[in-house]
PADREN-688685 format. One record per atom (N, C-alpha, C, CB): residue in one letter; atom name; x, y, z. Coordinates in pm, 1 decimal. Each point is the difference from the previous one (the first is absolute). Glycine has a CB too. Example, Ala and Ser with C-alpha at 12.3 -4.5 7.8 and 13.67 -1.06 7.14 Angstrom:
BEGIN
> a, N, 1319.0, -569.0, 780.0
> a, CA, -89.0, 119.0, 0.0
> a, C, 90.0, 120.0, 0.0
> a, CB, -189.2, -117.3, 124.6
> s, N, 154.2, 222.3, -196.6
> s, CA, 82.0, 119.0, 6.0
> s, C, -77.0, 109.0, 73.0
> s, CB, 118.4, -62.8, -214.5
//
This chain:
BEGIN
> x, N, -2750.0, 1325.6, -121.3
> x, CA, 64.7, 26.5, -126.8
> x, C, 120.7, 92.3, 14.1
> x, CB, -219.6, -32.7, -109.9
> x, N, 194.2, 105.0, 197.3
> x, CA, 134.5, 77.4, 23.6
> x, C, 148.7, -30.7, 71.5
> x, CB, -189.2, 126.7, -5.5
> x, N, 138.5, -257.5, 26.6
> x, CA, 125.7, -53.9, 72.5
> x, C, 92.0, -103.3, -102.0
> x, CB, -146.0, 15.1, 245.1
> x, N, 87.0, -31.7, -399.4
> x, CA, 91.6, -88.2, -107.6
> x, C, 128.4, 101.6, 6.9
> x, CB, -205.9, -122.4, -192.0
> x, N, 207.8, 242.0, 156.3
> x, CA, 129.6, 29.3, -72.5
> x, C, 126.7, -9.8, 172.2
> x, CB, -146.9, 215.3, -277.5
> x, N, 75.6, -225.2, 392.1
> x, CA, 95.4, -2.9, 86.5
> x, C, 26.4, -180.7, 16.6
> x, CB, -77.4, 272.8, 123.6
> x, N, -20.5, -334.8, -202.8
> x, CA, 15.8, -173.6, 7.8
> x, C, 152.7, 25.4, -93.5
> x, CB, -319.7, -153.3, -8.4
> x, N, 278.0, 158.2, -129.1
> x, CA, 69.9, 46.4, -74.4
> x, C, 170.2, 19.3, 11.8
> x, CB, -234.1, 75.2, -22.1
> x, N, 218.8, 26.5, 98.6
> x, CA, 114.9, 51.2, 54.8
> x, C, 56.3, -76.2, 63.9
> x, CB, -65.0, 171.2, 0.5
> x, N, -51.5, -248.5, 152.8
> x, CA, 94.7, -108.0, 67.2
> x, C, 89.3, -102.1, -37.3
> x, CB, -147.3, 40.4, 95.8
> x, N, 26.4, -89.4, -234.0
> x, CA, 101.1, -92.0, -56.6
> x, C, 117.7, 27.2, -75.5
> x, CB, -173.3, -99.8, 5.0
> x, N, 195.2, 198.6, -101.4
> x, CA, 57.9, 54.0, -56.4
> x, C, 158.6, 8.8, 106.3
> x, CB, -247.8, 105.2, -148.9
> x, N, 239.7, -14.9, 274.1
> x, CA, 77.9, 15.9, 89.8
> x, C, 71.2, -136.4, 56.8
> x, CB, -142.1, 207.8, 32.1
> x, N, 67.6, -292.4, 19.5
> x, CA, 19.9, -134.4, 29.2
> x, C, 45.4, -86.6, -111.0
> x, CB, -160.4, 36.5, 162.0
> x, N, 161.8, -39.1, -281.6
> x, CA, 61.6, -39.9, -104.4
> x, C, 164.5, 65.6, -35.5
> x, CB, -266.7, -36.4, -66.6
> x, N, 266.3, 156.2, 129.1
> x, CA, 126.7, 66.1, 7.0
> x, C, 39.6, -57.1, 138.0
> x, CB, -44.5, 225.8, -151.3
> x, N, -10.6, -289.5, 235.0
> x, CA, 76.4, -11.4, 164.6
> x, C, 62.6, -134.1, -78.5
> x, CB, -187.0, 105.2, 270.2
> x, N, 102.7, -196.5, -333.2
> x, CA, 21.5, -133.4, 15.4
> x, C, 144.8, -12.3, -86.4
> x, CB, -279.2, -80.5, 30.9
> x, N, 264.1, 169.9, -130.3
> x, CA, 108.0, 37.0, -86.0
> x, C, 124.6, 6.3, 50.6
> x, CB, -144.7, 105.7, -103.8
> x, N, 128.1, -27.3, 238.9
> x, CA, 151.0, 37.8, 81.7
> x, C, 24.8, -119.6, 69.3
> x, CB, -24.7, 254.9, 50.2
> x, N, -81.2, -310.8, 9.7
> x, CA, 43.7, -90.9, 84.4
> x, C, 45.6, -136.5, -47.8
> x, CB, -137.9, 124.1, 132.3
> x, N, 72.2, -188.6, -245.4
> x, CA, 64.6, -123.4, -67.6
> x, C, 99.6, 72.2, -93.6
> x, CB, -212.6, -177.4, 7.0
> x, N, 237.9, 256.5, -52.0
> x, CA, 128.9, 86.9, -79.2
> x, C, 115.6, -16.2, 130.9
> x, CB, -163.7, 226.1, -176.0
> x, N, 146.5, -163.1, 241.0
> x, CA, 76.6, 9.7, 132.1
> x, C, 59.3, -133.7, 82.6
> x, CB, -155.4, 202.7, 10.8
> x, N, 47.9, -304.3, -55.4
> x, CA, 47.6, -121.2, 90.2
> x, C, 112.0, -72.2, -124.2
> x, CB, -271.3, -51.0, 183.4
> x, N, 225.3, 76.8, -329.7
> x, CA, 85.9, -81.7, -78.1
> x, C, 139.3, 60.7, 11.3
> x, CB, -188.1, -71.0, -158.6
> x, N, 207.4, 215.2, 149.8
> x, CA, 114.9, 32.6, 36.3
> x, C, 98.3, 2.1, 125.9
> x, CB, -109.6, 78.7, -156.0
> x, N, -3.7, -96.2, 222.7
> x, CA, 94.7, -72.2, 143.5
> x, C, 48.0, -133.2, -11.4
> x, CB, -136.2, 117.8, 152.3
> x, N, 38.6, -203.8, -220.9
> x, CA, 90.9, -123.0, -9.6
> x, C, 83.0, -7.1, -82.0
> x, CB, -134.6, -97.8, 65.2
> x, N, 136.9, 201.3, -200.5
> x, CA, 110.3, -0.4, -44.2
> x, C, 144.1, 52.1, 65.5
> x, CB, -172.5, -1.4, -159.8
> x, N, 178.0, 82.7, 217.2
> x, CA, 104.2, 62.5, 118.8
> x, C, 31.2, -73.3, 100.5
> x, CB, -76.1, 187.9, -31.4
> x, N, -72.0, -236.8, 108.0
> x, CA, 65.8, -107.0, 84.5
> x, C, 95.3, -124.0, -19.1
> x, CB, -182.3, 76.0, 65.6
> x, N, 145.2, -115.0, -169.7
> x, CA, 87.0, -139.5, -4.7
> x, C, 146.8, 18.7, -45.1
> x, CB, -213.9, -127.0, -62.2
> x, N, 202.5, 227.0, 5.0
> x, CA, 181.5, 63.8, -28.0
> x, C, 84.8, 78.2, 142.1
> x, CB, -93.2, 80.0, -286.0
> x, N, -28.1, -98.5, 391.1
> x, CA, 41.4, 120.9, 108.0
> x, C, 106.7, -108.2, 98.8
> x, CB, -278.7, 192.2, 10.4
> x, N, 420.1, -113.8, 68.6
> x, CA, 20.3, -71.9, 80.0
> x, C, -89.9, 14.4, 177.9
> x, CB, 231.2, -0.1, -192.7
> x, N, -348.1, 140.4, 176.6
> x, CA, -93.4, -30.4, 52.9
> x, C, -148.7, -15.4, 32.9
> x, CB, 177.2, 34.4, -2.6
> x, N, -195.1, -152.6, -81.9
> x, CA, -150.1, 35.1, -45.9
> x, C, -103.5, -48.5, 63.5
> x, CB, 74.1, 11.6, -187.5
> x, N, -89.5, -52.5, 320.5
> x, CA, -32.0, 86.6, 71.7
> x, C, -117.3, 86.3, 32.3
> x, CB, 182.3, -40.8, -52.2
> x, N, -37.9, 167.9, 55.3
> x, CA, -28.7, 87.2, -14.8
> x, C, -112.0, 71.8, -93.0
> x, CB, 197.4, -55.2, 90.0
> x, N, -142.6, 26.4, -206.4
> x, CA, -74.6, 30.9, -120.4
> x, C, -127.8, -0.9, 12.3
> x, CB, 153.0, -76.0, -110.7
> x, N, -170.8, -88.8, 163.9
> x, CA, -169.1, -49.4, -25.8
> x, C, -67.2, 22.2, 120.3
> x, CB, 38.7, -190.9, -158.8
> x, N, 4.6, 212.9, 282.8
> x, CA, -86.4, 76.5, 101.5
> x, C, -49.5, 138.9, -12.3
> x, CB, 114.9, -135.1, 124.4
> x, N, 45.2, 237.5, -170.8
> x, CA, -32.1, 107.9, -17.4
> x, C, -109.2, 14.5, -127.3
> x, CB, 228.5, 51.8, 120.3
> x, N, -196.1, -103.9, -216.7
> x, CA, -125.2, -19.4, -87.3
> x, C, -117.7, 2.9, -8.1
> x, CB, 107.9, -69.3, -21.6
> x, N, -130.3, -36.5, 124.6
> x, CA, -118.3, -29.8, 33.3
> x, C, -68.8, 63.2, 92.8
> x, CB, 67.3, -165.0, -68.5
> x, N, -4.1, 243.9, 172.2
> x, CA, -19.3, 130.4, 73.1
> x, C, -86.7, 121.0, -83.0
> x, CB, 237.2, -66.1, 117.3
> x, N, -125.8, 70.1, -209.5
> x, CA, -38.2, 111.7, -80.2
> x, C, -144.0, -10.4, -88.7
> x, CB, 262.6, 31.9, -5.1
> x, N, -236.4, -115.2, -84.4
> x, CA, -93.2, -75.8, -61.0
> x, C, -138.5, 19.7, 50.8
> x, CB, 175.8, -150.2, -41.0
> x, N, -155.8, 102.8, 145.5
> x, CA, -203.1, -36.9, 62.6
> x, C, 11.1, 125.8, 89.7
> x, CB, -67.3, -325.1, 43.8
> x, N, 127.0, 420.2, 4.3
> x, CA, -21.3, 128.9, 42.2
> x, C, -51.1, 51.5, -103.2
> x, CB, 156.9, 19.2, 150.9
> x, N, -79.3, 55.9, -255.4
> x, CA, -75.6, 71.9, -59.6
> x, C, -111.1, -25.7, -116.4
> x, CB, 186.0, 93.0, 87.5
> x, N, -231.7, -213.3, -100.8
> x, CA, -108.6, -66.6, -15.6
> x, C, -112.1, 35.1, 106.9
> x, CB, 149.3, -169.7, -107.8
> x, N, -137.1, 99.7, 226.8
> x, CA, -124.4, -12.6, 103.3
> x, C, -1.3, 147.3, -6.3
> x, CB, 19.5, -228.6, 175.3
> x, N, 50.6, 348.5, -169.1
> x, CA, -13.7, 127.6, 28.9
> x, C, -98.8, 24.7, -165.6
> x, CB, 271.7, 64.3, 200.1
> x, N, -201.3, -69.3, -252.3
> x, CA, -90.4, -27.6, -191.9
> x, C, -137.4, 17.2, 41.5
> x, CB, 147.9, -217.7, -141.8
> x, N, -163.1, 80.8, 185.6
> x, CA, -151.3, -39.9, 43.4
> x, C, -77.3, 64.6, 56.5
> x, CB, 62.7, -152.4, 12.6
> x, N, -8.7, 215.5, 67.4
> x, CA, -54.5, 23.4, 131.6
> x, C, -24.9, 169.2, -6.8
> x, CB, 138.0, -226.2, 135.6
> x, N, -48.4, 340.0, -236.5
> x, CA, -38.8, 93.8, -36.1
> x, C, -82.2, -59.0, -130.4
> x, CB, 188.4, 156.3, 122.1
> x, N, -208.2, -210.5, -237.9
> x, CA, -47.4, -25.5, -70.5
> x, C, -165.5, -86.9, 50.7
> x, CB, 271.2, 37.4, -117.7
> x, N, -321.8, -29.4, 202.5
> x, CA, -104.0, -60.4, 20.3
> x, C, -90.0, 130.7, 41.0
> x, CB, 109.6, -249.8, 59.3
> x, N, -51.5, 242.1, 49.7
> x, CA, -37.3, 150.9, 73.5
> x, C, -148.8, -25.8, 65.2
> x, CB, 139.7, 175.0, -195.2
> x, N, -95.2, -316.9, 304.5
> x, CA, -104.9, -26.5, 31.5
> x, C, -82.2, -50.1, -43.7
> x, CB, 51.0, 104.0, 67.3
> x, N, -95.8, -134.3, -198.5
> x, CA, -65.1, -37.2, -68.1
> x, C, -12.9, -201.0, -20.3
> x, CB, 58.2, 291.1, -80.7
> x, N, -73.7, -404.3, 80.1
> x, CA, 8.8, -97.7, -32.6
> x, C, -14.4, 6.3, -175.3
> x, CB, -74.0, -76.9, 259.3
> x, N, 5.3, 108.8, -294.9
> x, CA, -16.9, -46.3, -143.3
> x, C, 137.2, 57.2, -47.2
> x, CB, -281.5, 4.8, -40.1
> x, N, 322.9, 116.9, 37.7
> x, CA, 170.6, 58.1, -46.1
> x, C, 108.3, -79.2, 31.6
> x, CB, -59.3, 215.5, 40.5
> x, N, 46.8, -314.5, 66.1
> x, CA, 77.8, -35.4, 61.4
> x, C, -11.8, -150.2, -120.1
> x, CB, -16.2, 161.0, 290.4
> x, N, -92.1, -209.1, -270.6
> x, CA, -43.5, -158.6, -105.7
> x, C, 62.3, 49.0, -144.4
> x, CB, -284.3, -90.6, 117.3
> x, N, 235.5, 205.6, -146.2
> x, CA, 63.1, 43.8, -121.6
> x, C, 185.7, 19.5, -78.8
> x, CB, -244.0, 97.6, 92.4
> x, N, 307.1, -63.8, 80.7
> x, CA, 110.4, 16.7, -16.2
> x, C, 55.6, -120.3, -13.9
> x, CB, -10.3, 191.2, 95.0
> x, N, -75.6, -281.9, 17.6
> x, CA, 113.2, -178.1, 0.3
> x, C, -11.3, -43.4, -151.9
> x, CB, -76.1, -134.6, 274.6
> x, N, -63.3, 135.6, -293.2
> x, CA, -9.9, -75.5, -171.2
> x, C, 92.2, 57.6, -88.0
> x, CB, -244.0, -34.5, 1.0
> x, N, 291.3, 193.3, -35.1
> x, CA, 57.9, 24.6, -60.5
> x, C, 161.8, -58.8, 40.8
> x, CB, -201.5, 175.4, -54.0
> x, N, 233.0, -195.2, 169.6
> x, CA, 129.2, -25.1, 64.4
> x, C, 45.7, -127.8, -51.8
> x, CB, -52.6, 126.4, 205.9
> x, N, -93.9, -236.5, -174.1
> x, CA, 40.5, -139.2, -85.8
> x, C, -24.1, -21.9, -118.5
> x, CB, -24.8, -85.3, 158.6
> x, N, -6.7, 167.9, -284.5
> x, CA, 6.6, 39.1, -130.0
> x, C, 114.5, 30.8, -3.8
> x, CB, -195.2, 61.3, -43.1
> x, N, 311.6, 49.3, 108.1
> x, CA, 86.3, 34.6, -53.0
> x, C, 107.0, -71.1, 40.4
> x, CB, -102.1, 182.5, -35.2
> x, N, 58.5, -301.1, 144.3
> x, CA, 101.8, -131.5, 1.4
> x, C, -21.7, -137.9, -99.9
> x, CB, 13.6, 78.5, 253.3
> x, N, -110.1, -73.8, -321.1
> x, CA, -33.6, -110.9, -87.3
> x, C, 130.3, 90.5, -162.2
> x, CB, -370.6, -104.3, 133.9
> x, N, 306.9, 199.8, -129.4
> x, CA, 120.9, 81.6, -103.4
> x, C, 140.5, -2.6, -10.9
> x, CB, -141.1, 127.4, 26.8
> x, N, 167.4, -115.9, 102.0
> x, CA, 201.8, -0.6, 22.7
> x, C, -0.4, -130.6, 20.9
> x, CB, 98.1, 225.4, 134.3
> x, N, -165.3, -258.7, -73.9
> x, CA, 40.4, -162.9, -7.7
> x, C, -3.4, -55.2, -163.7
> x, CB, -124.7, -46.1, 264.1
> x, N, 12.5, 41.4, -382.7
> x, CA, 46.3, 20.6, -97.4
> x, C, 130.4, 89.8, -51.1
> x, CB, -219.4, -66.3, 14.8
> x, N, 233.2, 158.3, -4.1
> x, CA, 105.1, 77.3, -60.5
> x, C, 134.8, -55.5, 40.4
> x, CB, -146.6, 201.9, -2.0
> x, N, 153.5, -250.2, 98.4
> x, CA, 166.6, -45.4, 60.3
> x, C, 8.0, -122.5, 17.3
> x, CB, 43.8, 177.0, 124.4
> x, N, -130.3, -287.7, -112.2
> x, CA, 2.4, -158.0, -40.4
> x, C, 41.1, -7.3, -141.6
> x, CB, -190.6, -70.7, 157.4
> x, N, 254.4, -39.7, -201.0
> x, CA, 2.3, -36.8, -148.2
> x, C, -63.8, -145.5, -10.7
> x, CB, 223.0, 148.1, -52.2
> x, N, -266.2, -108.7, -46.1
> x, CA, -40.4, -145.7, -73.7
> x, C, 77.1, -135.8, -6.3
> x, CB, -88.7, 161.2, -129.7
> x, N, 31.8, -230.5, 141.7
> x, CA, 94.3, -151.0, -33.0
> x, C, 95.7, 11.7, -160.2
> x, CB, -237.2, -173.4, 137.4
> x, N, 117.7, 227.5, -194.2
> x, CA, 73.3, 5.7, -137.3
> x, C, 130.1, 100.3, -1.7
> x, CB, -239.1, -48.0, -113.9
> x, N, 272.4, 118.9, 220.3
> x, CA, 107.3, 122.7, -44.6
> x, C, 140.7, -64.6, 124.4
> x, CB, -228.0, 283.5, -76.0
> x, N, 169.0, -353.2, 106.8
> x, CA, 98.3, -123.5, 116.4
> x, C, 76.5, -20.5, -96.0
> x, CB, -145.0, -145.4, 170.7
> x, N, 323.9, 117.1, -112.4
> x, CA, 56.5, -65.3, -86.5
> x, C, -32.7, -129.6, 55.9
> x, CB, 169.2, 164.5, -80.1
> x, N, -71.7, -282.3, 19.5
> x, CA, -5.5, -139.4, 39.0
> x, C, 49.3, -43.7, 164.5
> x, CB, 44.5, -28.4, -272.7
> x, N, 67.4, 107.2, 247.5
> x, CA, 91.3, -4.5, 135.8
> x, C, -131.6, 50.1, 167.9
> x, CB, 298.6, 113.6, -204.7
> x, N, -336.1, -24.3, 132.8
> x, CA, -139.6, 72.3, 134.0
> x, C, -62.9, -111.5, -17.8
> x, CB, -62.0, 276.5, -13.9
> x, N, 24.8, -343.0, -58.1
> x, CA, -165.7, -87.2, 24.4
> x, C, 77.1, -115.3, 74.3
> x, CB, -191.7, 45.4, -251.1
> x, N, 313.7, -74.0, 234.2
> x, CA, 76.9, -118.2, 47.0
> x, C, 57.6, 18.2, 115.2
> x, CB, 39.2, -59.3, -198.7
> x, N, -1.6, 168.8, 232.4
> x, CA, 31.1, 84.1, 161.9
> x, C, -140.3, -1.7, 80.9
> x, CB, 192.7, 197.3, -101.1
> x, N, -268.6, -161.4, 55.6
> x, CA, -79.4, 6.7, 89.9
> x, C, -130.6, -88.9, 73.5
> x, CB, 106.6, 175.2, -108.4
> x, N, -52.0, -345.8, 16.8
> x, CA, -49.0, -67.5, 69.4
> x, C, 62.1, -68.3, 104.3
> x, CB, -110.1, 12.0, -165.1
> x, N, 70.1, -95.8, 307.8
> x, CA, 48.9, -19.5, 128.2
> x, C, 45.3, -163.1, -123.7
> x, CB, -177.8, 171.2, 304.7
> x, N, 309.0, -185.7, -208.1
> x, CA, 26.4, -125.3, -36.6
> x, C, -99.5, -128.8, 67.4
> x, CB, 245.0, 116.4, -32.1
//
C-alpha cells in the first residue's frame, strides 16, 4: 500500500515525459520541414528527446519495475492526448486538405 502514491507519481511524471516528447517531436516537424537543414533538426531531436526521457525513466523508477510500468502507461496516455490536441478533425479540414492529401 505504500508504494500507490509513488505509482501515482510514476505515472503522473511519465505523463509529463510523454508530454515533452510527442510535444517535442511535433515541433520538430514543424521546424524541420521549413529547415534548410532538417536533418539536423530531426536527429538532434531525437537525440534529445529519448535522452532525457530514458534518463526520466530511469531516475523515476528507481529500480523499481512497477514505477517504471507506471511511468510508460502514463507516457502513452499523454501521447493518445497530443496526438488528440494537435491532429484535426476531418470536419475542421478545408476541401483543398482532404483533396491534397489523397495519392493520385
Amino acid at each position: 500500500m505504500n508504494d500507490i502514491p509513488a505509482l501515482v507519481l510514476g505515472l503522473l511524471a511519465g505523463a509529463v515525459l510523454g508530454a515533452f516528447f510527442f510535444g517535442g517531436l511535433w515541433w520538430t516537424v514543424q521546424k524541420g520541414v521549413t529547415s534548410d537543414v532538417p536533418a539536423l533538426w530531426f536527429f538532434g531531436s531525437l537525440l534529445l528527446r529519448t535522452g532525457i526521457v530514458l534518463v526520466g525513466f530511469y531516475l523515476l523508477s528507481q529500480g523499481h519495475w512497477s514505477r517504471l510500468v507506471a511511468c510508460l502507461i502514463g507516457f502513452l496516455i499523454a501521447r493518445v492526448f497530443v496526438m488528440k490536441r494537435l491532429t484535426r478533425s476531418p470536419e475542421e479540414q478545408t476541401q483543398s486538405e482532404k483533396e491534397n492529401s489523397r495519392a493520385p
